[in-house]
PDB file with SEQRES, HELIX, SHEET and CRYST1 records, atoms N, CA, C and O in Angstrom:
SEQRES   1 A   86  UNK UNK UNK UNK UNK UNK UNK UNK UNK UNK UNK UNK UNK          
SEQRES   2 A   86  UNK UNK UNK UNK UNK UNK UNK UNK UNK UNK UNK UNK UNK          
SEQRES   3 A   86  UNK UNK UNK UNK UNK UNK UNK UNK UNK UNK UNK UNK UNK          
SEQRES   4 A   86  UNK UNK UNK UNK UNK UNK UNK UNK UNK UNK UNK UNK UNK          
SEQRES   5 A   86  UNK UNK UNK UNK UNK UNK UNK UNK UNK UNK UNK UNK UNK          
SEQRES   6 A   86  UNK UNK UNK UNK UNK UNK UNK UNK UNK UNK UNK UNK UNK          
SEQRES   7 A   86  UNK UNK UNK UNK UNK UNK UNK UNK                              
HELIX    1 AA1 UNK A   28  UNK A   41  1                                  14    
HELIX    2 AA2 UNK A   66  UNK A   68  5                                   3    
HELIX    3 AA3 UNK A   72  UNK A   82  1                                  11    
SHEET    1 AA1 3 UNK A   5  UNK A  10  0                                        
SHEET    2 AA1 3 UNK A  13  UNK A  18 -1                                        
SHEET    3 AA1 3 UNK A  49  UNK A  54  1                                        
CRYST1    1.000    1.000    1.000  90.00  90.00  90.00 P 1           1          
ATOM      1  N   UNK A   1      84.471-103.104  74.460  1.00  0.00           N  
ATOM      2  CA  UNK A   1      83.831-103.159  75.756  1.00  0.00           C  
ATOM      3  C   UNK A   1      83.493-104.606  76.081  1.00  0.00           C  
ATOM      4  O   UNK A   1      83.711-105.463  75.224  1.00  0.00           O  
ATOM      5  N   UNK A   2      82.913-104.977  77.404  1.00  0.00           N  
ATOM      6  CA  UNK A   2      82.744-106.273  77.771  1.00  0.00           C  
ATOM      7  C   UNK A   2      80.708-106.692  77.825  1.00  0.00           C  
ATOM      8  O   UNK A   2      79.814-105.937  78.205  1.00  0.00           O  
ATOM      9  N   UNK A   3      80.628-107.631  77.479  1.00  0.00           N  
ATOM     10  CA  UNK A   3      78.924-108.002  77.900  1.00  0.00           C  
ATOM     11  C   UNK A   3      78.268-107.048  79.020  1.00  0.00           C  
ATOM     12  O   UNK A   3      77.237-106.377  79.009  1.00  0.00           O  
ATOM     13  N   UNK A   4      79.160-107.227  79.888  1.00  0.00           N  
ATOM     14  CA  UNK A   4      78.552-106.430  81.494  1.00  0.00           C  
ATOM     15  C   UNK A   4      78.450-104.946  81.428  1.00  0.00           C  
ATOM     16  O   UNK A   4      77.592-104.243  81.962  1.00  0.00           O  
ATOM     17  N   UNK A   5      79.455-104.579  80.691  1.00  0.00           N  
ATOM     18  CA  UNK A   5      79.333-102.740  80.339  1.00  0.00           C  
ATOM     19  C   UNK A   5      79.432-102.006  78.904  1.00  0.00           C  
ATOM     20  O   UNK A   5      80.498-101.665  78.390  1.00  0.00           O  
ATOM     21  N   UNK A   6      78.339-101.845  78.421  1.00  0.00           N  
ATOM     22  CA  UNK A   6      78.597-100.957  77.139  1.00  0.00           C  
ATOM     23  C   UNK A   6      78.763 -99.790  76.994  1.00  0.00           C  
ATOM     24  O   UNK A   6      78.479 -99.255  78.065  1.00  0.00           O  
ATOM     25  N   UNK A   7      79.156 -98.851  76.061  1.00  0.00           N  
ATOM     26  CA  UNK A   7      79.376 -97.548  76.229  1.00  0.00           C  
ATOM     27  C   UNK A   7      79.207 -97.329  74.795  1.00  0.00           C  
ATOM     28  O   UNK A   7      79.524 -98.185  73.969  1.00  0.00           O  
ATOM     29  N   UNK A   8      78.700 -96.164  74.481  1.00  0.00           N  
ATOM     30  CA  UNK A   8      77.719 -95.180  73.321  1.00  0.00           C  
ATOM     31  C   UNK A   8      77.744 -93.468  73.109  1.00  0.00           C  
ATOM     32  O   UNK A   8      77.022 -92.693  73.737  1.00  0.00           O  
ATOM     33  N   UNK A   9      78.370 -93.224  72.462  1.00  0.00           N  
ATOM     34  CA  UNK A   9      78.477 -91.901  72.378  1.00  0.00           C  
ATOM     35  C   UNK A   9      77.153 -91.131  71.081  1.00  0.00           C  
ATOM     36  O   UNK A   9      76.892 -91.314  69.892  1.00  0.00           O  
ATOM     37  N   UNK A  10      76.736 -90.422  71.975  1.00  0.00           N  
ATOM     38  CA  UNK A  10      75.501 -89.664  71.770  1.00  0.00           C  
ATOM     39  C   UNK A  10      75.789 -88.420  71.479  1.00  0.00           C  
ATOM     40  O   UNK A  10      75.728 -87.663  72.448  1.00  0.00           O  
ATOM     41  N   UNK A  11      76.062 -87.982  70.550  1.00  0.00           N  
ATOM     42  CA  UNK A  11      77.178 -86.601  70.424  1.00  0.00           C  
ATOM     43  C   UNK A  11      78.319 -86.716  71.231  1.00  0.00           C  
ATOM     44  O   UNK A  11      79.189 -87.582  71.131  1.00  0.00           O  
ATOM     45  N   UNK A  12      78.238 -85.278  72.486  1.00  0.00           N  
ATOM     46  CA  UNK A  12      79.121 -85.328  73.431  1.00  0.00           C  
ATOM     47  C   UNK A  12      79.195 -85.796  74.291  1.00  0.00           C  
ATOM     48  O   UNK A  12      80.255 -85.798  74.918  1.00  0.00           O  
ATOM     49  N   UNK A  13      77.567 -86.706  74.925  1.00  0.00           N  
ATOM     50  CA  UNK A  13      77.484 -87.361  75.609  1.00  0.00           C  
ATOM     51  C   UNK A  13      77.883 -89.035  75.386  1.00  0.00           C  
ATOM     52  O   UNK A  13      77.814 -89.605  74.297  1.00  0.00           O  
ATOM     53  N   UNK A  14      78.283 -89.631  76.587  1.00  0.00           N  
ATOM     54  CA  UNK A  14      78.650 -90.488  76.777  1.00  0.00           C  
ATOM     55  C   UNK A  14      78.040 -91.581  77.763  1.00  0.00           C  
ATOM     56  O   UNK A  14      78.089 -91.540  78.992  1.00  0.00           O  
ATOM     57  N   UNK A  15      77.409 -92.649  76.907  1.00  0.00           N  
ATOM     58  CA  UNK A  15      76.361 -93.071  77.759  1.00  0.00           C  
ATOM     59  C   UNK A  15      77.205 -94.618  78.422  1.00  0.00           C  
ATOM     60  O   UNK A  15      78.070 -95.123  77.707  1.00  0.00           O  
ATOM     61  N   UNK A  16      76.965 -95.094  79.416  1.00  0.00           N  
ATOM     62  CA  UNK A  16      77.799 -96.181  79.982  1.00  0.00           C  
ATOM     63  C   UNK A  16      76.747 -96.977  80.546  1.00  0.00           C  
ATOM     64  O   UNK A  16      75.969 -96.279  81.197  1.00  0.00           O  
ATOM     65  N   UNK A  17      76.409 -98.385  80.519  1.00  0.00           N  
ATOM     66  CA  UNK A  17      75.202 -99.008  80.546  1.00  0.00           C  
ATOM     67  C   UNK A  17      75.814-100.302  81.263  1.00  0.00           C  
ATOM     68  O   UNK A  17      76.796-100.945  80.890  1.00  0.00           O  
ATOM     69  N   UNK A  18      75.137-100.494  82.193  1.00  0.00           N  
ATOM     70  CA  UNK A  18      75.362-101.787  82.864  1.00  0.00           C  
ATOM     71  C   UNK A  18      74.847-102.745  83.108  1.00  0.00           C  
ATOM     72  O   UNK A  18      73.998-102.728  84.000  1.00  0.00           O  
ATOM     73  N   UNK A  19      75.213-104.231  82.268  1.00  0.00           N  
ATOM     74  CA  UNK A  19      73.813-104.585  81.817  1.00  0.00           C  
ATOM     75  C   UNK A  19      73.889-106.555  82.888  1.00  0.00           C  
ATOM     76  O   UNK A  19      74.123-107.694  82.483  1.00  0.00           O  
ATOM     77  N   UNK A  20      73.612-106.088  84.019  1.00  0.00           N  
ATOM     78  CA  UNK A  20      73.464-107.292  84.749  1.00  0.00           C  
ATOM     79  C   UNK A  20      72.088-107.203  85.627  1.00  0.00           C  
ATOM     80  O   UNK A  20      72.190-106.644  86.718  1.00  0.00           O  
ATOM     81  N   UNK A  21      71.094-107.596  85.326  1.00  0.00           N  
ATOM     82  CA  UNK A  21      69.938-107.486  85.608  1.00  0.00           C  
ATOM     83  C   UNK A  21      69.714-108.797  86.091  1.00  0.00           C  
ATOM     84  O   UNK A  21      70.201-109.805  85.579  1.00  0.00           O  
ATOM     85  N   UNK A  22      68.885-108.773  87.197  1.00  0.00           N  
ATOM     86  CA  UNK A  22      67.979-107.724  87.186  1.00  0.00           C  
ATOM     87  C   UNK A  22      68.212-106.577  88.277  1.00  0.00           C  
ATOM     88  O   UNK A  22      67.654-105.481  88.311  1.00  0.00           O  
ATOM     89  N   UNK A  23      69.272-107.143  89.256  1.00  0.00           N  
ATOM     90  CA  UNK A  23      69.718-106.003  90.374  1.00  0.00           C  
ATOM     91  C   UNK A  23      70.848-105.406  90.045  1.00  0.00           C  
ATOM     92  O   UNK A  23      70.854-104.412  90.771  1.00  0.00           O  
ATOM     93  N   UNK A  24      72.129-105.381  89.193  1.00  0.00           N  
ATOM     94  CA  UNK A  24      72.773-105.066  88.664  1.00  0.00           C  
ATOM     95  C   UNK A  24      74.274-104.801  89.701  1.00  0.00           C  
ATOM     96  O   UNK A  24      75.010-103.818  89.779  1.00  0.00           O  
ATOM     97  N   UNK A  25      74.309-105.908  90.289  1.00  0.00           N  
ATOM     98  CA  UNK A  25      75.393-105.829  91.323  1.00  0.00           C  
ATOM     99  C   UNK A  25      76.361-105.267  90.801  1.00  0.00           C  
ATOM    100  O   UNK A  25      76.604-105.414  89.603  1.00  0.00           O  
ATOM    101  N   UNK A  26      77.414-104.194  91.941  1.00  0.00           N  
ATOM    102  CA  UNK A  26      78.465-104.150  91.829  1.00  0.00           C  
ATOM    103  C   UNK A  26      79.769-104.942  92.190  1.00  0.00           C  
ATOM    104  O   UNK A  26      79.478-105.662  93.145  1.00  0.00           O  
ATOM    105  N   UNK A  27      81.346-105.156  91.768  1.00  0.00           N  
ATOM    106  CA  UNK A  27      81.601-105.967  91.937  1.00  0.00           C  
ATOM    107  C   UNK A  27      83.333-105.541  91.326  1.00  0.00           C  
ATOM    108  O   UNK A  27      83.446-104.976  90.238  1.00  0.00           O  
ATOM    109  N   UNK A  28      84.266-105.803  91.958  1.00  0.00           N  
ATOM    110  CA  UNK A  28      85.667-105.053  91.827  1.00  0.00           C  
ATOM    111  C   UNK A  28      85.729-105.125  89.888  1.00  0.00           C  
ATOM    112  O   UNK A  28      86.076-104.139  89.238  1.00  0.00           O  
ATOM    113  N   UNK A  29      85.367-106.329  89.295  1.00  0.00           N  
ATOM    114  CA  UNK A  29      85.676-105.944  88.075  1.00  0.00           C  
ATOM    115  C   UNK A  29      84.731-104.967  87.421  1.00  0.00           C  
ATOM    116  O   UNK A  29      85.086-104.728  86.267  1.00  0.00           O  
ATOM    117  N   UNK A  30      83.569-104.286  87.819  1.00  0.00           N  
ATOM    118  CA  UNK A  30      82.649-103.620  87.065  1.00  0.00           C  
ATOM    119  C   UNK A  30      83.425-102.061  87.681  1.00  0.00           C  
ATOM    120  O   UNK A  30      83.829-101.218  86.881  1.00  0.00           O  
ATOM    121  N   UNK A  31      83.564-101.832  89.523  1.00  0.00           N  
ATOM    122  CA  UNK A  31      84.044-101.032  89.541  1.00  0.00           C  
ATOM    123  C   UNK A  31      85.201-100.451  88.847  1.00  0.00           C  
ATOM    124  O   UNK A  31      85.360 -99.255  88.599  1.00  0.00           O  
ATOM    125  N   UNK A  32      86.082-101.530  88.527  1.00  0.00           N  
ATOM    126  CA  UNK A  32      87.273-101.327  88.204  1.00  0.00           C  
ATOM    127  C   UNK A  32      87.418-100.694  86.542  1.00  0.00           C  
ATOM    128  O   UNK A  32      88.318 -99.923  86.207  1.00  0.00           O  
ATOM    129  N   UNK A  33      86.447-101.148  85.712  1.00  0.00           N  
ATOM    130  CA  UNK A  33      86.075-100.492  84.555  1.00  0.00           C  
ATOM    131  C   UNK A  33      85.406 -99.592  84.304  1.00  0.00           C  
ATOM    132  O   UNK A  33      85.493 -99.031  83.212  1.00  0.00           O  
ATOM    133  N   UNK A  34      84.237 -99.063  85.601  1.00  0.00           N  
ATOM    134  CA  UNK A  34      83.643 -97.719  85.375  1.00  0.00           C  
ATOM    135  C   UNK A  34      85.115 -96.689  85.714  1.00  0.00           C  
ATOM    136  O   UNK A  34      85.236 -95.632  85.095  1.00  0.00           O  
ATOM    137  N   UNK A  35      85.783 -96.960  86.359  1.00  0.00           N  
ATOM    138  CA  UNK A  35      86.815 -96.330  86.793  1.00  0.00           C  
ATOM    139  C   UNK A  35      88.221 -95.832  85.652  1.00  0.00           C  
ATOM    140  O   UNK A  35      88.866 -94.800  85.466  1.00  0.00           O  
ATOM    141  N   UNK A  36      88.206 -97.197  85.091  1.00  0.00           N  
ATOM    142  CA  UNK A  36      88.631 -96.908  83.984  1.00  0.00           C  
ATOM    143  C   UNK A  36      88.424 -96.157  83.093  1.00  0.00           C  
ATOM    144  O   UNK A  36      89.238 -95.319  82.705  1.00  0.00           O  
ATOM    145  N   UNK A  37      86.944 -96.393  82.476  1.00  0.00           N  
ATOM    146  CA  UNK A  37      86.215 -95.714  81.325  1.00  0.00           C  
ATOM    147  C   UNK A  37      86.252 -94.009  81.723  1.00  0.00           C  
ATOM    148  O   UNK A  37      86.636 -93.216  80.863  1.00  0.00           O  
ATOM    149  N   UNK A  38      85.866 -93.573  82.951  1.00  0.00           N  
ATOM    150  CA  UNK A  38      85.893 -92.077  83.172  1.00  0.00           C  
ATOM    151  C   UNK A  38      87.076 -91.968  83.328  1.00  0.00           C  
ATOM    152  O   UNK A  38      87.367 -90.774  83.398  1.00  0.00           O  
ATOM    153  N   UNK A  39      88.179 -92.801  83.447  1.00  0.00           N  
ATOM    154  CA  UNK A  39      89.474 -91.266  83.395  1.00  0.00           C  
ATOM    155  C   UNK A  39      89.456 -91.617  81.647  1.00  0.00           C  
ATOM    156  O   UNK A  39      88.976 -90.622  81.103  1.00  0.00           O  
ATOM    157  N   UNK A  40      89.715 -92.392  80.887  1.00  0.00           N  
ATOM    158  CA  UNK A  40      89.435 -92.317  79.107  1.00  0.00           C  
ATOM    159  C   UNK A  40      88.809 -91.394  78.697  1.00  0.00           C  
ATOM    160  O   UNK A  40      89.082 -90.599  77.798  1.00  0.00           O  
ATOM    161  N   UNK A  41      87.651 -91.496  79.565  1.00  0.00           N  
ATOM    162  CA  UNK A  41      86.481 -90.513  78.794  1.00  0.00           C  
ATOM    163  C   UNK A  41      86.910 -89.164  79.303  1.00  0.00           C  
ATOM    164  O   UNK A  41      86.374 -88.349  78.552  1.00  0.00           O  
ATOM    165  N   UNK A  42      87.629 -88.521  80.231  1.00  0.00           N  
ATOM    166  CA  UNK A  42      88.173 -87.613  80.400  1.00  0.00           C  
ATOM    167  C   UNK A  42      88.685 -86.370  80.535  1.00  0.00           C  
ATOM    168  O   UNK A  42      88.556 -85.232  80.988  1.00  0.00           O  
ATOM    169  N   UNK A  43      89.761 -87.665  79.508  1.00  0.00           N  
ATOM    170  CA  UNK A  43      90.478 -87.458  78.365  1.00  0.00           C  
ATOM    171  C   UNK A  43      90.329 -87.266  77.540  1.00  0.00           C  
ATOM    172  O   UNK A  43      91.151 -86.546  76.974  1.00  0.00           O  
ATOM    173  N   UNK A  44      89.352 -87.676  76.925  1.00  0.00           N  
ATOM    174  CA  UNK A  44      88.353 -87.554  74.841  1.00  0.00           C  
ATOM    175  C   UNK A  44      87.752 -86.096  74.719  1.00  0.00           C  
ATOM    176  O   UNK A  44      86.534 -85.924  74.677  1.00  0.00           O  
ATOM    177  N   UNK A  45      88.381 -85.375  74.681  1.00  0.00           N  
ATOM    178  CA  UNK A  45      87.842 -83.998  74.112  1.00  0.00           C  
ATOM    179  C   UNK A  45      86.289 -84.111  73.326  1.00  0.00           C  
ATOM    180  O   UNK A  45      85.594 -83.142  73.022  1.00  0.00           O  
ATOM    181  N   UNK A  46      86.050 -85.143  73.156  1.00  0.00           N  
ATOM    182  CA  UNK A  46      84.301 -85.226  72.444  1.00  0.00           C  
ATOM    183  C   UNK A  46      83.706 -85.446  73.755  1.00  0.00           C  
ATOM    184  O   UNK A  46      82.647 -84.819  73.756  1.00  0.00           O  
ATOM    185  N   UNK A  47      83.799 -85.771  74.374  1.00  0.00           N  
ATOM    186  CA  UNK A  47      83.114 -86.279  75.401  1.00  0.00           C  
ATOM    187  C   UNK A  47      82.918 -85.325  76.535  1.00  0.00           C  
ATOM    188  O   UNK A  47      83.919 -85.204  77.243  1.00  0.00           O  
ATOM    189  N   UNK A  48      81.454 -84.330  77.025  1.00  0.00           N  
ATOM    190  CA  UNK A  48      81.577 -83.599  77.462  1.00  0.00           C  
ATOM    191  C   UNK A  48      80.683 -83.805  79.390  1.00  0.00           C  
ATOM    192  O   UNK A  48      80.653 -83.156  80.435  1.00  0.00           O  
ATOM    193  N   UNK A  49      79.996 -85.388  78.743  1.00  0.00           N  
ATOM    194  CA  UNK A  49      79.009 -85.726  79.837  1.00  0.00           C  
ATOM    195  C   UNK A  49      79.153 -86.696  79.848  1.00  0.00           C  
ATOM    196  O   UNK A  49      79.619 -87.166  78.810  1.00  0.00           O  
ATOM    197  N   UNK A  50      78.801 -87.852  81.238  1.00  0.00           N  
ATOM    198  CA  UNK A  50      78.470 -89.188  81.023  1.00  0.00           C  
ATOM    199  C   UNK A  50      77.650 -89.215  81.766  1.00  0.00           C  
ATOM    200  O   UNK A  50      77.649 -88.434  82.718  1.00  0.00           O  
ATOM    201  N   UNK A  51      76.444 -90.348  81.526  1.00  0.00           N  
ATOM    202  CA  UNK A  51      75.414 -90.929  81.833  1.00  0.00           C  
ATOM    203  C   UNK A  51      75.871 -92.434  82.279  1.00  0.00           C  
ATOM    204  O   UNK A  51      76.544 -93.236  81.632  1.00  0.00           O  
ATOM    205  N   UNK A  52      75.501 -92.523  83.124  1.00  0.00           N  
ATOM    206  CA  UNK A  52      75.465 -93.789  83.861  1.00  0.00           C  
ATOM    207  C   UNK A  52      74.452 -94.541  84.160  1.00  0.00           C  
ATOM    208  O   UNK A  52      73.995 -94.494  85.302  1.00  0.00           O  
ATOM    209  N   UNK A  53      73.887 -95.406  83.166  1.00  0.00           N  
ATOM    210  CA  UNK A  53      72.116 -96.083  83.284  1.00  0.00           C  
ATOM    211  C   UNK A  53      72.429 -97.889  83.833  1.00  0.00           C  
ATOM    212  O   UNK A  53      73.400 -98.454  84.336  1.00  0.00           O  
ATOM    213  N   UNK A  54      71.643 -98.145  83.594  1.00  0.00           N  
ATOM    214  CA  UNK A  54      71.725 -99.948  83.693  1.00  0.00           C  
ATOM    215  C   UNK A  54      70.283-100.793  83.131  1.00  0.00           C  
ATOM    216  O   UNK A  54      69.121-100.635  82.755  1.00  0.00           O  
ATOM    217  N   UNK A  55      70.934-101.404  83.294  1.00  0.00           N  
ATOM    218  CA  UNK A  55      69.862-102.516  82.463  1.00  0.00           C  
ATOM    219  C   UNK A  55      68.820-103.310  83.204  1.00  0.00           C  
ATOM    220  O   UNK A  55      69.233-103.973  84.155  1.00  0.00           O  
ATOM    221  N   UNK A  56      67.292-103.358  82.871  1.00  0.00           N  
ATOM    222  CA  UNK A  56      66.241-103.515  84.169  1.00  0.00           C  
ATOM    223  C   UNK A  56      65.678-103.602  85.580  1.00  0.00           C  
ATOM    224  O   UNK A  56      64.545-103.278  85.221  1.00  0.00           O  
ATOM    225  N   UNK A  57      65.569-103.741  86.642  1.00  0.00           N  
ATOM    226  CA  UNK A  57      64.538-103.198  86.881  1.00  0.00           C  
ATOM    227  C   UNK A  57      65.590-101.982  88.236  1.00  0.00           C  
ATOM    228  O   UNK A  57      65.362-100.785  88.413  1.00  0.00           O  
ATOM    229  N   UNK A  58      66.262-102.506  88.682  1.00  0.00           N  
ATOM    230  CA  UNK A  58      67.128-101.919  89.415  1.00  0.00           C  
ATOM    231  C   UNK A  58      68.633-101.235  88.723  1.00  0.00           C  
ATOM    232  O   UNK A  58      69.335-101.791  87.878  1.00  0.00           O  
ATOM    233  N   UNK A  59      68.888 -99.792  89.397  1.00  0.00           N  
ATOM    234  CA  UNK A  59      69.778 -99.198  88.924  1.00  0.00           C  
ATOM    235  C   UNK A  59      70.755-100.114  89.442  1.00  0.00           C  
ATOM    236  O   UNK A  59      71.234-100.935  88.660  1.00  0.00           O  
ATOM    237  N   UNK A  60      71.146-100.098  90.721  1.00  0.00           N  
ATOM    238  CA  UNK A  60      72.396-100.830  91.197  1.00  0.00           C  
ATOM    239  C   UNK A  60      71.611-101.504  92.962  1.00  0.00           C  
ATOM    240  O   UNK A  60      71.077-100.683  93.708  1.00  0.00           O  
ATOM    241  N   UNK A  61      71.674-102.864  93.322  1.00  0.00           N  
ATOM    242  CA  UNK A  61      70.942-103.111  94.569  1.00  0.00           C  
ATOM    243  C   UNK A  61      72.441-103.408  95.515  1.00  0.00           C  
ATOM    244  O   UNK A  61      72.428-104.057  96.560  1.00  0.00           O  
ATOM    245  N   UNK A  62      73.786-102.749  94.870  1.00  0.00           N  
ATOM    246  CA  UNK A  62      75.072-102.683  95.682  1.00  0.00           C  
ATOM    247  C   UNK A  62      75.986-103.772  95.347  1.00  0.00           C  
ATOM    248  O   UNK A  62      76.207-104.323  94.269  1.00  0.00           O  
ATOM    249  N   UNK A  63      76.524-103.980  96.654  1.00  0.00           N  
ATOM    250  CA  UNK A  63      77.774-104.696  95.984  1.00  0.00           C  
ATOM    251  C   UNK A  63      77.649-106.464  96.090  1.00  0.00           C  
ATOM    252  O   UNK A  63      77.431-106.941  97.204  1.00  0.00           O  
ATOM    253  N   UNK A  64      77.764-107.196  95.144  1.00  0.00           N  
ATOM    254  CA  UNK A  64      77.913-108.663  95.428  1.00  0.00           C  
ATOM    255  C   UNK A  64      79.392-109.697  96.040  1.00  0.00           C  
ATOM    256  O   UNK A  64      80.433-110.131  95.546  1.00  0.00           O  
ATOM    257  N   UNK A  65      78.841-109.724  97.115  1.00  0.00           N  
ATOM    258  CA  UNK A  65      80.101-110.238  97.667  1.00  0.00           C  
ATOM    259  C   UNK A  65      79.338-112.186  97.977  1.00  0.00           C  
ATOM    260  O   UNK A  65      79.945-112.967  98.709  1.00  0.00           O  
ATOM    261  N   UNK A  66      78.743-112.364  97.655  1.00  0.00           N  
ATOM    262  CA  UNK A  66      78.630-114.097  97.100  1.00  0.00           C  
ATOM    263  C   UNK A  66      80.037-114.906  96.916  1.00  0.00           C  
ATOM    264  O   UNK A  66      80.609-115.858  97.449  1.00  0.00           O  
ATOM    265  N   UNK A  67      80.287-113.894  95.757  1.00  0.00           N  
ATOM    266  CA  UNK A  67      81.610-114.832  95.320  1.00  0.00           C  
ATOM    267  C   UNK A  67      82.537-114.586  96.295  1.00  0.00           C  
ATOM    268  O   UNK A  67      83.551-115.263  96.124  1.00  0.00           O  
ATOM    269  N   UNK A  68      82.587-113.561  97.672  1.00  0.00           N  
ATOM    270  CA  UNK A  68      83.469-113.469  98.935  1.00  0.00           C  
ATOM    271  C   UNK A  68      83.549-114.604  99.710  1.00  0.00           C  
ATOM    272  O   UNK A  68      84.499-114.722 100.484  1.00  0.00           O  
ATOM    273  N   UNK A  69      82.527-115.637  99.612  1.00  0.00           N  
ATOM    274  CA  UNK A  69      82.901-116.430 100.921  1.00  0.00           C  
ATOM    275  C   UNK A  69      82.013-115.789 102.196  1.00  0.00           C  
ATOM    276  O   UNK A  69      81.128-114.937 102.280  1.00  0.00           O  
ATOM    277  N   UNK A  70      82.776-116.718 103.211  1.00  0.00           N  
ATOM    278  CA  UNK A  70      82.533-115.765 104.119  1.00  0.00           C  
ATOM    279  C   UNK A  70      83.481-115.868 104.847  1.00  0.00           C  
ATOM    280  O   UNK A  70      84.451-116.577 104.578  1.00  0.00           O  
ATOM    281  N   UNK A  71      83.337-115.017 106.135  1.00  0.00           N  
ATOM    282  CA  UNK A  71      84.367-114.603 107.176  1.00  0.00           C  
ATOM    283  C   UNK A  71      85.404-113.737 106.241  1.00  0.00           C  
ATOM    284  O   UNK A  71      84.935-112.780 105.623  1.00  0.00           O  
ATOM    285  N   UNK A  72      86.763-114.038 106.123  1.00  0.00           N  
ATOM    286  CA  UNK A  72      87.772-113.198 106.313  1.00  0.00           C  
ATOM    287  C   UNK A  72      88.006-113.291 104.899  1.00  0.00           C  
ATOM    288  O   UNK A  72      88.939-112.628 104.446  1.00  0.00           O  
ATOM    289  N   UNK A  73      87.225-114.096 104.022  1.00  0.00           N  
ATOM    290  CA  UNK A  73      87.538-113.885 102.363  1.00  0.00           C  
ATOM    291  C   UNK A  73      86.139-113.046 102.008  1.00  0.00           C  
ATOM    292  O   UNK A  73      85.967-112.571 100.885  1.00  0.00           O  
ATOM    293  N   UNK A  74      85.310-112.933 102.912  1.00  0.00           N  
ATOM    294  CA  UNK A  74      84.262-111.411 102.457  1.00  0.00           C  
ATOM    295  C   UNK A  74      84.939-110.071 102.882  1.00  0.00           C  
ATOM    296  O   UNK A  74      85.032-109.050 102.200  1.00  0.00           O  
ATOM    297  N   UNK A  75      85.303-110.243 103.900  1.00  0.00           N  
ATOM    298  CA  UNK A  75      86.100-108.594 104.512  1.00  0.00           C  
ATOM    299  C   UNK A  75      86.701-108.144 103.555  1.00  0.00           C  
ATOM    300  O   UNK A  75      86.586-106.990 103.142  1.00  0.00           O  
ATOM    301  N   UNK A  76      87.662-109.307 102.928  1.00  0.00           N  
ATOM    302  CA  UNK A  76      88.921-108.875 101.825  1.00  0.00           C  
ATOM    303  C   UNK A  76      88.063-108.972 100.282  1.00  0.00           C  
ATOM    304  O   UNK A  76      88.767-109.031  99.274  1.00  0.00           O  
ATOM    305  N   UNK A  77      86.820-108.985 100.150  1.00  0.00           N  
ATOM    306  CA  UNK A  77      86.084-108.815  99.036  1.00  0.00           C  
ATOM    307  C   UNK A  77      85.745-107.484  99.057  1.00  0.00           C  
ATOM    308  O   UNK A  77      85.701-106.863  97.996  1.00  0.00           O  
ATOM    309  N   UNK A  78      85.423-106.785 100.437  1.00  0.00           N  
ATOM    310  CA  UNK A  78      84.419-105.646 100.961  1.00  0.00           C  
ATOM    311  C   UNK A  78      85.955-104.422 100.407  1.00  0.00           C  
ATOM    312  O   UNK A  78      85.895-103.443  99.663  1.00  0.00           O  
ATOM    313  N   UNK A  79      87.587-105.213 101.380  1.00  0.00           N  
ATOM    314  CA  UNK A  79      88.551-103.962 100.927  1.00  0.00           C  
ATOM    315  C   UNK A  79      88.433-103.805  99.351  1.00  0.00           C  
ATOM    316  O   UNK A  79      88.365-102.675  98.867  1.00  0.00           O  
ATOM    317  N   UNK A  80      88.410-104.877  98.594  1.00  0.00           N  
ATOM    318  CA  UNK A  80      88.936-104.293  97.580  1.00  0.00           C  
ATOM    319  C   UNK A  80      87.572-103.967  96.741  1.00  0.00           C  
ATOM    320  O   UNK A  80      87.601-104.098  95.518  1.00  0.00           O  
ATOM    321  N   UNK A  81      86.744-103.673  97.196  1.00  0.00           N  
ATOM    322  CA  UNK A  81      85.677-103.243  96.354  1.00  0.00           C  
ATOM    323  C   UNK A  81      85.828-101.333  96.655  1.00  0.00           C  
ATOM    324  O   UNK A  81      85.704-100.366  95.903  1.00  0.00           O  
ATOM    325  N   UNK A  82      86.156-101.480  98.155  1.00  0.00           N  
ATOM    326  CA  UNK A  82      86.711 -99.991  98.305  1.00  0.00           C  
ATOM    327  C   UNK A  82      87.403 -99.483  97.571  1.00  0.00           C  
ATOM    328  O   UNK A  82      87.156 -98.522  96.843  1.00  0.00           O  
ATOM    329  N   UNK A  83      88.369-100.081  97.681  1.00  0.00           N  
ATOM    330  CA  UNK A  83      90.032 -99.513  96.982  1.00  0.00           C  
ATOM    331  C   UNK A  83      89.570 -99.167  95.478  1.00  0.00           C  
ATOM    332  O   UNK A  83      89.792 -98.069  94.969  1.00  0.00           O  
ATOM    333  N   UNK A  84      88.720-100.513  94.639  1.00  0.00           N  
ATOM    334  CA  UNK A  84      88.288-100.060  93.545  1.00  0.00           C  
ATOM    335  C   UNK A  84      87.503 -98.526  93.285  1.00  0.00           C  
ATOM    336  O   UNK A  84      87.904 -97.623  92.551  1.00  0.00           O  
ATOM    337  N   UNK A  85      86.523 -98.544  93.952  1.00  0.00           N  
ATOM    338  CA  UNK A  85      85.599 -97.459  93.869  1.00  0.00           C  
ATOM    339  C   UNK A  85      86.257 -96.653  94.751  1.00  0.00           C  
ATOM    340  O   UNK A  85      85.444 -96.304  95.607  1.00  0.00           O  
ATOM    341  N   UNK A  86      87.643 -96.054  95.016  1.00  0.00           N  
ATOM    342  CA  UNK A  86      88.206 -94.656  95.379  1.00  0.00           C  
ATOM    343  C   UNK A  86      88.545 -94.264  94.142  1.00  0.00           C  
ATOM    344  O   UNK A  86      89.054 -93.157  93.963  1.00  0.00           O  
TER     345      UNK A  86                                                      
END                                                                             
């Protein structure tokens, strides 16, 4: 796993932790690995639940588009944060 997302299996549960605090932005590479991790997890016949927590004080305060720029390199930050999280 990476610094930003850990994952822990608790029996059948499957815990997935996101650890960018303190607001815990989202962001095409975090989407792109929760996305990942649940079709894996799936798949894993042990794995019957997942939990989705994060790391202090805020669960998620949305998406960080900072690193977008602005004007027409945020829009194209905003598509592919979509495309990720379909």
């Amino acid at each position: 796993m990476t610094d930003t997302i850990t994952i822990d299996h608790q029996g059948h549960v499957a815990i997935i932790e996101i650890h960018r605090p303190p607001a815990n932005y989202f962001d095409v590479d975090v989407l792109t690995t929760l996305a990942d991790l649940g079709t894996e997890l799936a798949a894993d016949s042990r794995t019957r639940a997942i939990v989705l927590c994060s790391e202090g004080k805020h669960f998620c305060a949305g998406a960080n588009f900072a690193s977008g720029g602005l004007g027409e390199e945020r829009v194209d930050e905003h598509r592919r944060l979509r495309r990720a999280g379909a």
